[in-house]
BAVEX-315950 format. One record per atom (N, C-alpha, C): z negated, x, y negated. Coordinates in steps of 0.05 Angstrom, whole numbers, padded with zeros to 5 digits, always signed. Last residue first. Layout:
REM BAVEX-315950
ZXY;...
***
This chain:
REM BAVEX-315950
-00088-02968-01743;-00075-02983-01765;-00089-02996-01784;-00116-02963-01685;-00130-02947-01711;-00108-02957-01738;-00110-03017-01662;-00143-03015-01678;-00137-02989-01692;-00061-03004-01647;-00064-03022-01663;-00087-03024-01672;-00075-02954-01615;-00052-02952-01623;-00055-02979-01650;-00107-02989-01567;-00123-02968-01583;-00108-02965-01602;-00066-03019-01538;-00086-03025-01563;-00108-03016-01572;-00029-02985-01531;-00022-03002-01543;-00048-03010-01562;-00063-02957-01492;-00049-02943-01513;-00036-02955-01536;-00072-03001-01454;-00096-02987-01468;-00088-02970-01499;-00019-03011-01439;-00035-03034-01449;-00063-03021-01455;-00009-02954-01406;+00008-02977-01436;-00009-02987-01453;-00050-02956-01372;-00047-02942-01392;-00031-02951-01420;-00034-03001-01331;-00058-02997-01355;-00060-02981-01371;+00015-02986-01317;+00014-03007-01339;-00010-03008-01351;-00001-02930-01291;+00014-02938-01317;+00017-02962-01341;-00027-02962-01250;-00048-02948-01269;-00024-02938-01298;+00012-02986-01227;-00016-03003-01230;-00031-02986-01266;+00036-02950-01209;+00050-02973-01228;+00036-02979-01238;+00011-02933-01163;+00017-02910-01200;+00030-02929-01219;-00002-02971-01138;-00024-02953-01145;-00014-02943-01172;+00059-02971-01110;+00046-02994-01131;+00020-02985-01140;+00056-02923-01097;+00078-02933-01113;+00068-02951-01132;+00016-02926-01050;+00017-02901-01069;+00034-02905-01096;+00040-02965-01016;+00010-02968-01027;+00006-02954-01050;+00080-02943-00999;+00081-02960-01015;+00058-02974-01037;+00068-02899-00972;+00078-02894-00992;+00085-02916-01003;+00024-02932-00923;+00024-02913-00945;+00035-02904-00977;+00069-02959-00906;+00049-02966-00919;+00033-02952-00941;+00101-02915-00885;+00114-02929-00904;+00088-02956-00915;+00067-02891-00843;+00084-02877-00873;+00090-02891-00887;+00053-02931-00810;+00034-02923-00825;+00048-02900-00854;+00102-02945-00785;+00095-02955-00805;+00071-02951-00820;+00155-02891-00793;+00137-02906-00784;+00114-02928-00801;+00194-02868-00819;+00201-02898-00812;+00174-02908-00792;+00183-02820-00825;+00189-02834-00858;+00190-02872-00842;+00150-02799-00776;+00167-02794-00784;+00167-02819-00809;+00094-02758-00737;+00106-02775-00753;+00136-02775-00767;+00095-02721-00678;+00100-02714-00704;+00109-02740-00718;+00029-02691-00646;+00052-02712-00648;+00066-02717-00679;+00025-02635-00599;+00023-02649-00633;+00043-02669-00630;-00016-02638-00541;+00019-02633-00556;+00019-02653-00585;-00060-02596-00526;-00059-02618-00533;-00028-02619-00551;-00065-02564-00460;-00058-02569-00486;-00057-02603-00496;-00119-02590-00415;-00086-02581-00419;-00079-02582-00452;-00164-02563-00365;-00157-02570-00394;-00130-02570-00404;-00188-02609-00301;-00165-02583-00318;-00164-02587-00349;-00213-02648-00290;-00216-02623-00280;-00206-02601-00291;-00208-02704-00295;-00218-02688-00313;-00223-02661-00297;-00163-02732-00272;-00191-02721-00255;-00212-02701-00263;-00132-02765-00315;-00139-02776-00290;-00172-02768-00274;-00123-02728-00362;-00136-02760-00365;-00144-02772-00331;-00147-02670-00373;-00126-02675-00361;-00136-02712-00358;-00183-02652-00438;-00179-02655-00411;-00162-02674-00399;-00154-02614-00486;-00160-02639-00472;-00159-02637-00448;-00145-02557-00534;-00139-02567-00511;-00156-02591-00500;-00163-02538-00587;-00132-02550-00578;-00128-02555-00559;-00217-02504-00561;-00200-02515-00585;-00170-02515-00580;-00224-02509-00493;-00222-02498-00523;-00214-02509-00538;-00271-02563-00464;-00250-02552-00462;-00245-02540-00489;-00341-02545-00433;-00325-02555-00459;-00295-02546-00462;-00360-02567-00380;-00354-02544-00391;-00330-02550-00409;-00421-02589-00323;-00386-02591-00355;-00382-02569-00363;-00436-02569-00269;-00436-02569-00296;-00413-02566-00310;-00416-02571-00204;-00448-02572-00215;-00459-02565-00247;-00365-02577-00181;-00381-02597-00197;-00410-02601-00208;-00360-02536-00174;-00366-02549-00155;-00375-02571-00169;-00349-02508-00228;-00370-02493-00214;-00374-02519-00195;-00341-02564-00270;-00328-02538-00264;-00353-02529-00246;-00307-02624-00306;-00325-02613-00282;-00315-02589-00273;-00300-02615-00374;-00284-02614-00348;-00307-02603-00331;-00299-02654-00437;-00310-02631-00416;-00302-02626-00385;-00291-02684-00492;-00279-02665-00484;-00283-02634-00466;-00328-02726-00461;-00305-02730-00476;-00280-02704-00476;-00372-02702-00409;-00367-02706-00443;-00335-02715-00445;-00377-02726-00350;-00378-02701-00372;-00372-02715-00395;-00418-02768-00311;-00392-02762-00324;-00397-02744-00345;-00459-02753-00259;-00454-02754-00294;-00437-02757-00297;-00499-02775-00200;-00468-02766-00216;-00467-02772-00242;-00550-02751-00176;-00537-02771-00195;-00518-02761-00201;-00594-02728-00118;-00579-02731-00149;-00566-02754-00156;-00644-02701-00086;-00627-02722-00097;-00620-02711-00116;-00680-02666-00068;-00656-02647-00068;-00637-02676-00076;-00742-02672-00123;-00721-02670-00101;-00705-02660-00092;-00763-02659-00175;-00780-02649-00152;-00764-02659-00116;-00711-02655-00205;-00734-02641-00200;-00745-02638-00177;-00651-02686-00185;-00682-02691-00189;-00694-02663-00204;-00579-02657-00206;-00604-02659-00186;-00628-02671-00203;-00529-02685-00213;-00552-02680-00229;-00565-02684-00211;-00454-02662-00200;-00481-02671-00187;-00501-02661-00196;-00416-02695-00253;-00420-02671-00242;-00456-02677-00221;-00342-02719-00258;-00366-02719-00249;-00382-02704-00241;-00284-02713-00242;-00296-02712-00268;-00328-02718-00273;-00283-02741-00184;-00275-02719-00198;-00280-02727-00228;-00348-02782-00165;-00321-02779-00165;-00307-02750-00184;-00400-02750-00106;-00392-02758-00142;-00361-02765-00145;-00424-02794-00059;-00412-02770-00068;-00397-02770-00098;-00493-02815-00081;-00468-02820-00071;-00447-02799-00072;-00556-02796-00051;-00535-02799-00074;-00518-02802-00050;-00595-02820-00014;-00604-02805-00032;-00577-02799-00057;-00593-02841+00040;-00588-02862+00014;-00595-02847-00013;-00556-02818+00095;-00577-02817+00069;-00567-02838+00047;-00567-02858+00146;-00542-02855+00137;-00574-02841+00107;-00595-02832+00213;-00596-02851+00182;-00579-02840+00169;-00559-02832+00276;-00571-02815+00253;-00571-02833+00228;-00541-02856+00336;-00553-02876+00306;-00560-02857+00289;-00558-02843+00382;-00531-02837+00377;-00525-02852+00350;-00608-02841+00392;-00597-02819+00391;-00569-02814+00376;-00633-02902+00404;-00632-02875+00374;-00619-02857+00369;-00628-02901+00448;-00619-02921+00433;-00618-02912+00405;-00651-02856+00482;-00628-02868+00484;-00619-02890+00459;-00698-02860+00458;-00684-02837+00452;-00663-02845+00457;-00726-02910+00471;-00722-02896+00453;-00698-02879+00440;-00730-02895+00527;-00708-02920+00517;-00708-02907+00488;-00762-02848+00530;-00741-02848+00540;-00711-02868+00533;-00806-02879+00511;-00794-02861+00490;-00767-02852+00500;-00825-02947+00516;-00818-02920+00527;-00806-02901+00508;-00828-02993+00484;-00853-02971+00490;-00843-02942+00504;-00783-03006+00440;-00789-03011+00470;-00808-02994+00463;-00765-03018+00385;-00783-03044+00396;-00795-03025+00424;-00756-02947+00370;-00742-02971+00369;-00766-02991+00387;-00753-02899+00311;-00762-02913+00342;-00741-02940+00334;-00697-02851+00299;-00715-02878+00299;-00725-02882+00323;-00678-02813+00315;-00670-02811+00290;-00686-02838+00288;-00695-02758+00360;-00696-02790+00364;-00689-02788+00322;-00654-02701+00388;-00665-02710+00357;-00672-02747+00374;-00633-02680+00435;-00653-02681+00424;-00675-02688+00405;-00569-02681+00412;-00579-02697+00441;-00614-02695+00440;-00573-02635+00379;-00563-02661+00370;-00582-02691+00392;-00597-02581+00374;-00582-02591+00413;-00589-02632+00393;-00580-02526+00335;-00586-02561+00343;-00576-02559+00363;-00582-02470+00318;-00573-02480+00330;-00590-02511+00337;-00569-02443+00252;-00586-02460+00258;-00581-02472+00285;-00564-02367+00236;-00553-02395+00241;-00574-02406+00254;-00562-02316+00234;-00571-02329+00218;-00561-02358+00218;-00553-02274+00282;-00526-02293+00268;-00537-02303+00245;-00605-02264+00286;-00595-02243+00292;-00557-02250+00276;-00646-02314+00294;-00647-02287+00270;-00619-02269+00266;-00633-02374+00296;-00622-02353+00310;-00624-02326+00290;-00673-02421+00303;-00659-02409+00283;-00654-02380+00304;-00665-02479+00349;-00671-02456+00343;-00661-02440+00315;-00680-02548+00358;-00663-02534+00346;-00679-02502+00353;-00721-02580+00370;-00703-02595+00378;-00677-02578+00369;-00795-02588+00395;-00771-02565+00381;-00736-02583+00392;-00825-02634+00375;-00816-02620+00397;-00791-02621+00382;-00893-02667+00369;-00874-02649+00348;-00852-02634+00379;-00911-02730+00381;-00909-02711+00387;-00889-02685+00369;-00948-02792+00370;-00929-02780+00368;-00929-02747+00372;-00970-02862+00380;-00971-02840+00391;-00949-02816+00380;-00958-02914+00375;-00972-02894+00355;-00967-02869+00362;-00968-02925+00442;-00961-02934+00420;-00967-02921+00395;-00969-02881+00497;-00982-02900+00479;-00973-02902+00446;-00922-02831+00511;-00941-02855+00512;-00952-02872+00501;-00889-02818+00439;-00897-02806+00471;-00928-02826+00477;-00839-02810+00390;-00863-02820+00406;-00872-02819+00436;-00829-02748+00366;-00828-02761+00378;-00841-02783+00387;-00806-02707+00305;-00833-02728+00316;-00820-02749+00333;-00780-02646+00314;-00775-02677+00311;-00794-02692+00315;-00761-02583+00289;-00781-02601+00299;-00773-02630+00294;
***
């Protein structure tokens, strides 16, 4: 059904502009029958002509990008695009995350895929090692010489 306008201004009409076909289960449209707007003229004929070939663009969502999943309304058929979690991959058409397993990350571009995660292996010449074990050096130096110098002079008060 389409609301048409017909004669007089205001005026509107319901006319069949499709069939459902029981027997295929399909929707047949005759396209050429839809008005998708009025327009300024009074005739419905101009109308239709100037409408017809104009369908409203929806403004109800945008198409989601990959790693994104489509959040429907409630009481609508609108949505919203999510981005998934950190470590989640759009799955089922994009209609919910899904946590990638232990040891694996999602792929960095289209979050779609989970891929291992490849260990990275430090070595003696990096510089968080060698901060480290330097930090650790002078730490035990630290606490030796306080020990000395406590042993020393605990060492001379019992004399």
């Amino acid at each position: 059904m389409n609301f048409q306008p017909v004669g007089s201004p205001g005026a509107f009409e319901a006319r069949d502009v499709g069939v459902w076909d029981t027997i295929t289960e399909t929707l047949d449209i005759n396209a050429s029958h839809i008005i998708w707007s009025s327009s300024s003229s009074s005739s419905a004929a101009a109308a239709a002509a100037a409408a017809a070939s104009n369908p409203p663009r929806s403004s109800c969502g945008r198409a989601c990008a990959l790693g994104e999943i489509y959040h429907y309304f409630r009481t609508t058929c609108c949505w919203e695009c999510r981005r998934c979690g950190p470590n989640e991959i759009a799955v089922d058409n994009a209609t919910r995350c899904q946590t990638c397993p232990q040891f694996y990350w999602p792929e960095p571009v289209n979050h779609t895929d989970c891929l291992p995660i490849k260990p990275t292996l430090i070595s003696y010449t990096d510089a968080v090692v060698v901060v480290s074990a330097v930090s650790t050096v002078v730490g035990i130096l630290f606490s030796l010489v306080v020990l000395t110098i406590y042993i020393d002079v605990h060492a001379g008060a019992s004399r």
